[in-house]
Structure formats: structure tokens, C-alpha cells
C-alpha positions in Angstrom: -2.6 1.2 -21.6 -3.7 1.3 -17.7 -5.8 4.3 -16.4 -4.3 3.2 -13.5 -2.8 6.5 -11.2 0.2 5.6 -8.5 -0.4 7.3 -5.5 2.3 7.8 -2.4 2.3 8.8 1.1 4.5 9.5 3.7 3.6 9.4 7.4 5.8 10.4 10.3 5.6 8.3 13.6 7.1 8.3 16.8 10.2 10.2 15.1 10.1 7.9 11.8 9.2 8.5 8.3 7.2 6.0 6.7 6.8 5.7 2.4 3.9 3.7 1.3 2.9 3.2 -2.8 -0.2 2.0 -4.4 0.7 -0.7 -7.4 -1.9 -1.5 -9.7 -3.7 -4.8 -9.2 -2.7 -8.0 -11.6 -4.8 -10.2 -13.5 -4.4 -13.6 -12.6 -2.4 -16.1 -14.6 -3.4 -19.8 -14.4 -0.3 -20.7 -16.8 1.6 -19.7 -13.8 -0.7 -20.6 -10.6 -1.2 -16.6 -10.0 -4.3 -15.6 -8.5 -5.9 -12.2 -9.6 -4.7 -9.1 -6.8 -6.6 -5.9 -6.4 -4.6 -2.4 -6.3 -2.6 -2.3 -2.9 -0.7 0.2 -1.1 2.9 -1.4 -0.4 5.5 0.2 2.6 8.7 0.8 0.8 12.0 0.4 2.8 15.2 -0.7 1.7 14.5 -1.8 -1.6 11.4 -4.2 -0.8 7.7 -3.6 -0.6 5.4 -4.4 1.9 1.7 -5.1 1.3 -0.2 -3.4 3.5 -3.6 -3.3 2.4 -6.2 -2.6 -0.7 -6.0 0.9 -2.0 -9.4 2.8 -2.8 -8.9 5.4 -5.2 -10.2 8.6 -3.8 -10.0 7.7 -0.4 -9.9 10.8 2.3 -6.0 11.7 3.2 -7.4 11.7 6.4 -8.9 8.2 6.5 -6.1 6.8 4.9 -3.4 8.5 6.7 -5.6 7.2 10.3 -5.9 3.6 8.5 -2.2 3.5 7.8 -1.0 4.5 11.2 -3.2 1.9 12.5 -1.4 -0.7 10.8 2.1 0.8 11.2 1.0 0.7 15.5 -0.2 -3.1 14.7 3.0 -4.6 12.3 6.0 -2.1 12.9 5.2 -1.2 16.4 3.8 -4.0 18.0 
């Protein structure tokens, strides 16, 4: 069993709310050509996940809420 915690966020931006997950990394699967992924935070809309980039457990809110917004100005506002 994983010790693994999910974590969420949800920003607000320029009159938009934005959801983001963590998921848990994978192992990688040669039997299948997967490589090994590290834990990720994903943007959730509509059904599908986004990656956006590595989650570090115990990471500041504020860091992470300054890192998200950067890349929600780079890939959704751009």
C-alpha cells in the first residue's frame, strides 16, 4: 500500500478558477515501453488532466501557488 498523500489546489485568475491534483508517480514497465514518472501535479478540466509539473511534497502554498500561476500565465494565458 502507497504512503503516497493526493494533494489539490485551486487558484483563481483573471476571473477563472483553476483545479490542479498531484498523482503519485509510476514505476516504469518495460513489458509495455513505460518509462518510470515522478509524482506530478495535473490541471483538471473537463474530464482530462494536464501535467503541469513535478510535485514536492511539503512544498510552501505560497511557492506553489506563485509556481502554478506562472505556468497557468505561460500555457493558458499565453
Amino acid at each position: 500500500m502507497s504512503g503516497y498523500k493526493v494533494e489539490q489546489r485551486r487558484l483563481t485568475l483573471r476571473g477563472r478558477e483553476f483545479h490542479f491534483v498531484s498523482y503519485e508517480g509510476q514505476l516504469a514497465n518495460p513489458a509495455r515501453q513505460q518509462p518510470a514518472t515522478v509524482p506530478t501535479w495535473f490541471l483538471m478540466n473537463a474530464g482530462k488532466r494536464w501535467a503541469v509539473m513535478p510535485h514536492q511534497p511539503g512544498q510552501e502554498p505560497d511557492e506553489l501557488d506563485r509556481l502554478l500561476t506562472q505556468w497557468l500565465e505561460v500555457y493558458v494565458f499565453c
